[in-house]
C-alpha atoms as an extended CHARMM CRD file, in Angstrom:
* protein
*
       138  EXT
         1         1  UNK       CA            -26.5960000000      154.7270000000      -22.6260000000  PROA      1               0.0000000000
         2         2  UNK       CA            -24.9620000000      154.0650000000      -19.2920000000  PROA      2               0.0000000000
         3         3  UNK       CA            -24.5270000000      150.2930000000      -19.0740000000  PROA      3               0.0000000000
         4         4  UNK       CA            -26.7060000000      149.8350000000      -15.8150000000  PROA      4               0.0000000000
         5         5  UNK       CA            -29.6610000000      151.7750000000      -17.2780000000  PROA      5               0.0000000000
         6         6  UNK       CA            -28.6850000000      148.7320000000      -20.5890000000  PROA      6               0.0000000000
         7         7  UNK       CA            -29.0590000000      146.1370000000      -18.1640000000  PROA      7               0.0000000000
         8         8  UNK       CA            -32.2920000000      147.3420000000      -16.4210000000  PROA      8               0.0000000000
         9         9  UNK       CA            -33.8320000000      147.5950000000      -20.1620000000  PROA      9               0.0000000000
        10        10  UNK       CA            -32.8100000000      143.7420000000      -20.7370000000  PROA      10              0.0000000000
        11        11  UNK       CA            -34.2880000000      142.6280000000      -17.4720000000  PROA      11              0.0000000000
        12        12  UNK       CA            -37.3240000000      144.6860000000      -18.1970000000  PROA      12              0.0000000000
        13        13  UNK       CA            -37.9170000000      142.6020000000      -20.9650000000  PROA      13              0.0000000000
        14        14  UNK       CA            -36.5670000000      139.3670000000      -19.7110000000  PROA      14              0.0000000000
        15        15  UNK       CA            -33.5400000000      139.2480000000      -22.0150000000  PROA      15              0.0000000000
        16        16  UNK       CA            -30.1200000000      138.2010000000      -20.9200000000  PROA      16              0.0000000000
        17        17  UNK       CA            -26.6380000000      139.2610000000      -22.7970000000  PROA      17              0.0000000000
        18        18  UNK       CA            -24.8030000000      137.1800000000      -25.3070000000  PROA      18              0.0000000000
        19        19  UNK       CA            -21.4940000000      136.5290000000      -23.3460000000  PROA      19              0.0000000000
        20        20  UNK       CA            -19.8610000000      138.0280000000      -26.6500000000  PROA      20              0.0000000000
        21        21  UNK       CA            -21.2800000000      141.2550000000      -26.0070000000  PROA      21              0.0000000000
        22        22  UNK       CA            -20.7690000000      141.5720000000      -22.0930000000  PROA      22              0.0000000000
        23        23  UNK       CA            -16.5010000000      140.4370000000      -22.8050000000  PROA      23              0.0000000000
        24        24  UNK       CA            -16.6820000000      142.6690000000      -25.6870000000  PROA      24              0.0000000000
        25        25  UNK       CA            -17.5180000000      145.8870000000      -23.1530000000  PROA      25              0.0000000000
        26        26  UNK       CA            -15.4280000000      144.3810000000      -20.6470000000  PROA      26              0.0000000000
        27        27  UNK       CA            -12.2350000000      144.5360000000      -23.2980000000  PROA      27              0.0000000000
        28        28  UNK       CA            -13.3370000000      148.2790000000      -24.8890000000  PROA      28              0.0000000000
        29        29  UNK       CA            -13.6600000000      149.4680000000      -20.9380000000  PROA      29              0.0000000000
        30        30  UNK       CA            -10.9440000000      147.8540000000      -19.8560000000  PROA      30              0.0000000000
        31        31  UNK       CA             -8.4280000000      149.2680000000      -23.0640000000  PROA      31              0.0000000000
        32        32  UNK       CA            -10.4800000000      152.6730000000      -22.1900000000  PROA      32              0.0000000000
        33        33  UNK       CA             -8.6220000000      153.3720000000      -19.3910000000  PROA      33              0.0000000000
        34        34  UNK       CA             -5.3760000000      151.9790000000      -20.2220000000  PROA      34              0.0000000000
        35        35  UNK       CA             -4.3700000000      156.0810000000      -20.3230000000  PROA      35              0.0000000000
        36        36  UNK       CA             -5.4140000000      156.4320000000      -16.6250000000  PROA      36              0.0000000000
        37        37  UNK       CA             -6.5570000000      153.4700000000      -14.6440000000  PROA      37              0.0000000000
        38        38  UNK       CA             -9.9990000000      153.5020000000      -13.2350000000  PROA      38              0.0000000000
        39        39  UNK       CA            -12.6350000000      151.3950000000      -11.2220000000  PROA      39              0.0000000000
        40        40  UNK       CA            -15.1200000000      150.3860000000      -13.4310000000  PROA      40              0.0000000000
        41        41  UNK       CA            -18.8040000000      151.0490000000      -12.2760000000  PROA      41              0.0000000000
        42        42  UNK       CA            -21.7340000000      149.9270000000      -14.6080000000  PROA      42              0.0000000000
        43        43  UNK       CA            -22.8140000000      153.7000000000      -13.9100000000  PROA      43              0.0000000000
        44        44  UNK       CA            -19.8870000000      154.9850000000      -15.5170000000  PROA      44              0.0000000000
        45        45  UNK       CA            -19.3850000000      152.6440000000      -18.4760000000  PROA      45              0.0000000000
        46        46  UNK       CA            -21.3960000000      154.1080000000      -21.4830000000  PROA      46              0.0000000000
        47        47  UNK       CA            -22.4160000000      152.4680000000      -24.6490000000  PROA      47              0.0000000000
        48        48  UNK       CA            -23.5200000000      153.5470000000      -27.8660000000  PROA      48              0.0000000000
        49        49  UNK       CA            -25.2030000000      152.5640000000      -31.3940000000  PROA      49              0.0000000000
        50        50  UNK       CA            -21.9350000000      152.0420000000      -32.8910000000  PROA      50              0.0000000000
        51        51  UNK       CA            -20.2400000000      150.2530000000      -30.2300000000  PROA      51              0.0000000000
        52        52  UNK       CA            -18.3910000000      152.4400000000      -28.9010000000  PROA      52              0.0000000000
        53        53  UNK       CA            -16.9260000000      151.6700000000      -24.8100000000  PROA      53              0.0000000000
        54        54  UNK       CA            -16.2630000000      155.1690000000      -22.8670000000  PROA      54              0.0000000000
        55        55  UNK       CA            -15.7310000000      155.7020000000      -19.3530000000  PROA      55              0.0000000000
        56        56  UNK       CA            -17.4170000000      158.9010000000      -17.3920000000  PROA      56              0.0000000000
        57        57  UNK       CA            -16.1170000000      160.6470000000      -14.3480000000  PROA      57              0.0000000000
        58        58  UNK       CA            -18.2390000000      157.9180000000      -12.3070000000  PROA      58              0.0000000000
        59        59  UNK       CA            -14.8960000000      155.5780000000      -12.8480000000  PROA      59              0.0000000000
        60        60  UNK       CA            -12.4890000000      157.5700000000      -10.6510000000  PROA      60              0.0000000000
        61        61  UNK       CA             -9.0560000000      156.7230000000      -11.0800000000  PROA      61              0.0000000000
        62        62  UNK       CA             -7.6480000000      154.5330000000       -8.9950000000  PROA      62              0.0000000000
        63        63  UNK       CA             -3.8710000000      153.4440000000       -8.1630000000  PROA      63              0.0000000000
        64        64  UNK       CA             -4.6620000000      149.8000000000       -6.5130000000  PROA      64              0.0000000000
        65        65  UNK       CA             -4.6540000000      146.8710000000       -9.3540000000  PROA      65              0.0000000000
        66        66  UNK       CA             -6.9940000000      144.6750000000       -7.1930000000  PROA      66              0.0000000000
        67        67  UNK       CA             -9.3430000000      147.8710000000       -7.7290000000  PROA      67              0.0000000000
        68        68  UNK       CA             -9.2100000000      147.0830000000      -11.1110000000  PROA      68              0.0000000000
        69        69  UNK       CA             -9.9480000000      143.5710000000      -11.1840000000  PROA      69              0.0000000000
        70        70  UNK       CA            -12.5980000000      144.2670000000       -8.6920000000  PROA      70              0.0000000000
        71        71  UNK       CA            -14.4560000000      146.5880000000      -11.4450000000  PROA      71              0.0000000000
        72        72  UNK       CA            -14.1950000000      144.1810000000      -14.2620000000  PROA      72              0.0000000000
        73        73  UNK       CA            -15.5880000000      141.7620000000      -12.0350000000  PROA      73              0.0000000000
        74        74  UNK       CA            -18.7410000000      143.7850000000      -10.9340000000  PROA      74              0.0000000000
        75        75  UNK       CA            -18.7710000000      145.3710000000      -14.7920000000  PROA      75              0.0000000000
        76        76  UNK       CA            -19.3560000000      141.2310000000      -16.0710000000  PROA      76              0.0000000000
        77        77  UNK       CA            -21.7660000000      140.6710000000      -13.2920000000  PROA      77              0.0000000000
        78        78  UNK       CA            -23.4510000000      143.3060000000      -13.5960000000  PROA      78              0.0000000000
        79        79  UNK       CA            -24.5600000000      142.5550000000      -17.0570000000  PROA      79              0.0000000000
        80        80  UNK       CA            -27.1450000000      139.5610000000      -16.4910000000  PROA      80              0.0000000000
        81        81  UNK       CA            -24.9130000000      137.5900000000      -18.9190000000  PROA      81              0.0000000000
        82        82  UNK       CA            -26.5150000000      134.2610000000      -20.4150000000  PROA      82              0.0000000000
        83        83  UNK       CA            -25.3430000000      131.5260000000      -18.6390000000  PROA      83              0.0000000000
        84        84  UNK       CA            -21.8340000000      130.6150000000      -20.0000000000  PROA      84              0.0000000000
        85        85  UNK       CA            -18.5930000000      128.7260000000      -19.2060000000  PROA      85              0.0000000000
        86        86  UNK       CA            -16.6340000000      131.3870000000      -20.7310000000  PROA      86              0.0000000000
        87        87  UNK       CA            -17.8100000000      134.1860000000      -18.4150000000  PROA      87              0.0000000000
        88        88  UNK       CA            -17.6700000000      131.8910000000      -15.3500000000  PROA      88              0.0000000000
        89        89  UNK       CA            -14.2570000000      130.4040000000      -15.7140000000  PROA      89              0.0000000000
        90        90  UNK       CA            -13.3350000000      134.3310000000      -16.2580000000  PROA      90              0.0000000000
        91        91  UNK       CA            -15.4260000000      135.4380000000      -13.3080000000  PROA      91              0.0000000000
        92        92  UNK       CA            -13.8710000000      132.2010000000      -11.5620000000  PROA      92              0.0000000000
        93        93  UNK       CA            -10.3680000000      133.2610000000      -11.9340000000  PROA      93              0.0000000000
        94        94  UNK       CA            -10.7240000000      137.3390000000      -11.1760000000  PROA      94              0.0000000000
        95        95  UNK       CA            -12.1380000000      136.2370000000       -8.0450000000  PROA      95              0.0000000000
        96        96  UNK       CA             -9.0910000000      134.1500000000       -7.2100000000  PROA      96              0.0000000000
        97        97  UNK       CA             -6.3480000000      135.7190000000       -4.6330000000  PROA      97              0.0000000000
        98        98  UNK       CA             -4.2390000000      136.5170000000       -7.8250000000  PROA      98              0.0000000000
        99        99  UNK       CA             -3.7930000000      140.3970000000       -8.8790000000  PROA      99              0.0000000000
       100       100  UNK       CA             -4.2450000000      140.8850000000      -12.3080000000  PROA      100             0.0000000000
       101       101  UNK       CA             -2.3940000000      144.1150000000      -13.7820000000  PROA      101             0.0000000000
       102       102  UNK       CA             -4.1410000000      146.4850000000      -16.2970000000  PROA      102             0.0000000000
       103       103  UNK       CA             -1.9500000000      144.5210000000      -18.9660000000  PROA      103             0.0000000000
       104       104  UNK       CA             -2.9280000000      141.3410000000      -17.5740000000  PROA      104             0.0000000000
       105       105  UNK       CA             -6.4300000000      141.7330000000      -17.8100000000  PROA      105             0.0000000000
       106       106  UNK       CA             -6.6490000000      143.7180000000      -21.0960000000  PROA      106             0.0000000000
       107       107  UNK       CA             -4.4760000000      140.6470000000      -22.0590000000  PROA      107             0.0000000000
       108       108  UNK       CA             -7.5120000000      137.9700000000      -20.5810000000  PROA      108             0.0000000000
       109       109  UNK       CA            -10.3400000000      140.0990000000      -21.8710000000  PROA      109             0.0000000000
       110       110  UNK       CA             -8.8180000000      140.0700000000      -25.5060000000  PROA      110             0.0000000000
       111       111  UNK       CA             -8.3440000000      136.4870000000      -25.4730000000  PROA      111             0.0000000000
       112       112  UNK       CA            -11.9900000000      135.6280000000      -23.9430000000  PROA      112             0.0000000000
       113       113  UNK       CA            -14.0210000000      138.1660000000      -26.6240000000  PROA      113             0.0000000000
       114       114  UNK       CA            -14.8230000000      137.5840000000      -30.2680000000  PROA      114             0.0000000000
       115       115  UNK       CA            -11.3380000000      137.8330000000      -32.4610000000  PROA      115             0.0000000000
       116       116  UNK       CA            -13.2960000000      140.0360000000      -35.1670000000  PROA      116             0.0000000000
       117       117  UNK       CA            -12.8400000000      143.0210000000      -32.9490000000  PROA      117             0.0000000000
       118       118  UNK       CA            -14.9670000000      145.2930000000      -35.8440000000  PROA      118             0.0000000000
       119       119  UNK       CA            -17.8000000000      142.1920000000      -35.0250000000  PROA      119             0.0000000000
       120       120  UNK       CA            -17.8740000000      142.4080000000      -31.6120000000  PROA      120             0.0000000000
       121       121  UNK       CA            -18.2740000000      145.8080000000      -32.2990000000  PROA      121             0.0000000000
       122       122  UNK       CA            -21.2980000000      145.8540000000      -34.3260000000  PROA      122             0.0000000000
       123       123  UNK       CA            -23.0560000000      143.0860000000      -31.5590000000  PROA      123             0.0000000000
       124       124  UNK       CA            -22.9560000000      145.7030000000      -28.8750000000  PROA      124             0.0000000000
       125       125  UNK       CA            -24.1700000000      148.2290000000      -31.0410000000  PROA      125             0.0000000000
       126       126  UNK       CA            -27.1840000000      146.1680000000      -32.1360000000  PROA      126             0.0000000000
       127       127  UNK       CA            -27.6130000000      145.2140000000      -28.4770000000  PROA      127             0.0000000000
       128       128  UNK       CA            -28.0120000000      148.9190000000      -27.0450000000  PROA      128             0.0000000000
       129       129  UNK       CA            -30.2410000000      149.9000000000      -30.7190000000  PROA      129             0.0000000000
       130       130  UNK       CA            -32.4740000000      147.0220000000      -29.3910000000  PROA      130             0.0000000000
       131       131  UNK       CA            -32.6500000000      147.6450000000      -25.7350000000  PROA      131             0.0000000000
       132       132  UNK       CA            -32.7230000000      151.8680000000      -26.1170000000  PROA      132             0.0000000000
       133       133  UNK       CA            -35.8220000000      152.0980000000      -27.8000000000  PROA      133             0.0000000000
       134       134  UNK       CA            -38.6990000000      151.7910000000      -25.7990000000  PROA      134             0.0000000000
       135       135  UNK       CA            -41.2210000000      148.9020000000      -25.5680000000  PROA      135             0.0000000000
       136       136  UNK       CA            -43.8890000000      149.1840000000      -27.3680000000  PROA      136             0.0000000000
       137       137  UNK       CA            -47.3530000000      149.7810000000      -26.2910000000  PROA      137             0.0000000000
       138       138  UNK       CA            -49.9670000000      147.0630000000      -26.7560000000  PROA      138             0.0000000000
């Protein structure tokens, strides 16, 4: 599930995202692409069942490091994140006129989601199970 059409499904239903989830996919998209690096578009970011972060050919690479602080950025507020001080202070600080490089951030990310990677893990995959199946009918 692409993570826009994940946060359409939450707003649909009038759910916001545990802050633990949205830095979770923020680290697994951001250590996706520490191959090649990429600008991150909610489009492009998929999620799965399990967990699992990959990146499609909607996140071209890019060579420009604001690019990539740019798409983390957009990634976390895309997400309609519950309000937290965590996310903020992160958001706060990408926005700032420093560059972050690809280590930097996956560096930030790992040190603002859950510790129990194998957790954080499991939350996003319960997240997208709830979300992906559709509403019932009354």
């Amino acid at each position: 599930m692409a993570l826009d059409d994940l946060a359409r499904a939450m707003a649909g239903r009038g759910a916001t995202m545990p802050a633990e989830v949205a830095l979770t996919i923020a680290r697994l998209a951001v250590e996706a692409m520490l191959d090649e690096a990429a600008a991150l578009d909610p489009a492009g970011v998929e999620v799965d069942g399990r967990g699992a972060v990959r990146l499609t050919e909607l996140c071209p690479p890019v060579e420009d490091e604001r690019a990539l602080q740019v798409g983390v950025m957009t990634l976390l507020e895309s997400m309609r994140v519950e309000p937290s001080s965590r996310v903020a202070a992160l958001l706060a600080r990408l926005r700032s006129q420093t560059t972050y490089t690809l280590a930097t951030l996956t560096a930030e990310l790992a040190a603002q989601a859950p510790a129990d990677r194998a957790a954080g893990q499991r939350a996003v995959g319960a997240t997208v199970q709830e979300f992906f199946r559709p509403a019932r009918e009354e």
